[in-house]
C-alpha positions in Angstrom: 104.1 119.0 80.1 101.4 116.4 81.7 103.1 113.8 84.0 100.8 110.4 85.0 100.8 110.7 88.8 100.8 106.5 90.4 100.0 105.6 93.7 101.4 102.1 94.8 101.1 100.1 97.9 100.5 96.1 99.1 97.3 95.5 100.8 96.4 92.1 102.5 92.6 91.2 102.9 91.5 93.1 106.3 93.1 96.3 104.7 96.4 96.3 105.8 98.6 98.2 103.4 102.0 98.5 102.9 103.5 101.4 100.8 106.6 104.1 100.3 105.7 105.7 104.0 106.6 102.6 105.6 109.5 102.1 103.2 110.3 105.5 104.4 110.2 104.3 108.0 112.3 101.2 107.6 115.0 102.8 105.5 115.2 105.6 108.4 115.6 102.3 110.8 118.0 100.8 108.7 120.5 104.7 108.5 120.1 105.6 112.0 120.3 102.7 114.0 117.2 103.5 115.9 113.4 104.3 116.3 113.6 107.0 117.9 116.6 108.5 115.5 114.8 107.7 112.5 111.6 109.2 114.0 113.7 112.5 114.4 114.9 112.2 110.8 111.4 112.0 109.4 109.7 114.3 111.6 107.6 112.3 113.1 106.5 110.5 116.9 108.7 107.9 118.0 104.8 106.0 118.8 104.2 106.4 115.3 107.0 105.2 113.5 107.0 102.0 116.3 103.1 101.5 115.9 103.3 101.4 112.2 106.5 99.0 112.3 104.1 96.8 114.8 101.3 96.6 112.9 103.3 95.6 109.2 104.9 92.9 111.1 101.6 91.6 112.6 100.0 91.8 109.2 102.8 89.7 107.7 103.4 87.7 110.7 107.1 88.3 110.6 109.5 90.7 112.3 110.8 93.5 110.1 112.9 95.3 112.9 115.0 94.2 115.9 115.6 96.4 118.4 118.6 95.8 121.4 117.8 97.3 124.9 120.7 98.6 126.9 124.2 98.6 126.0 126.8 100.7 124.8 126.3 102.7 121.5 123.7 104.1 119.0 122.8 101.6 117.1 119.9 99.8 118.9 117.4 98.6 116.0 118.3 97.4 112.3 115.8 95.9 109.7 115.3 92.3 108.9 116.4 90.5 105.4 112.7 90.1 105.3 111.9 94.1 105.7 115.0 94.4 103.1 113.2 91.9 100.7 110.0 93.6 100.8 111.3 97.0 100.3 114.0 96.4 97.2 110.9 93.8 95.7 108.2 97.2 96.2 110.7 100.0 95.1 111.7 97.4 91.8 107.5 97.3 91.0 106.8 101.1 92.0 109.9 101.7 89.7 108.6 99.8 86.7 104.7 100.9 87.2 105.9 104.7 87.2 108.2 104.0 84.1 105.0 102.1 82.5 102.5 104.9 83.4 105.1 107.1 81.8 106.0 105.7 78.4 102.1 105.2 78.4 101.9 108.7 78.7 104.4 110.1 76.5 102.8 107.4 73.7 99.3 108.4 73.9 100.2 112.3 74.1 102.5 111.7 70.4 99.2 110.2 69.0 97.3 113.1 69.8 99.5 116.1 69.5 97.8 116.6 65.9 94.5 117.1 68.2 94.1 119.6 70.9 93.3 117.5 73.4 96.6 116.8 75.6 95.6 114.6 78.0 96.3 111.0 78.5 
């Protein structure tokens, strides 16, 4: 069976783009309690998963992590209501474009199964 693919991400003017790796990031934030834990958990540099955090919050001129140096325990960093907005709002409209792009799908394919093209 033939499944639409969708790509989905914010961009601002100069490029900037916000999609489901940085989700990925900030959720990894938000269940480990730290940069450098949630670089661990997705297998990537702890420079990379602070540089990308750095440059979203320059781009929307607001923090999306805070981070605590020092101190006792493990949890050092935690996500922002504002990084916790962004991502529920962006899951919600990948959510609905994929579901879209789907029924689209399914309803152009049940128009042309008489045919034998199968493609949408």
């Amino acid at each position: 069976m033939i499944h639409p693919r969708v790509r989905i991400w914010f961009e601002n003017d100069e490029g900037w783009g916000f999609g489901l790796g940085l989700v990925e990031i900030l959720q990894a934030v938000d269940r480990t309690g730290s940069i450098k834990n949630a670089a661990v958990d997705l297998g990537r540099s702890y420079r990379h998963v602070w540089s990308r955090i750095k440059e979203a919050e320059a781009a929307l001129g607001r923090p999306l992590a805070m981070t605590t140096v020092g101190g006792r325990g493990t949890r050092r960093a935690e996500i922002t209501e504002a990084a916790r907005v962004l991502i529920d709002e962006f899951l919600k409209i990948r959510d609905r474009t994929i579901d879209f792009m789907e029924k689209e799908c399914a309803n152009r394919l049940d128009r042309l199964s008489s045919s034998s093209v199968r493609d949408c």
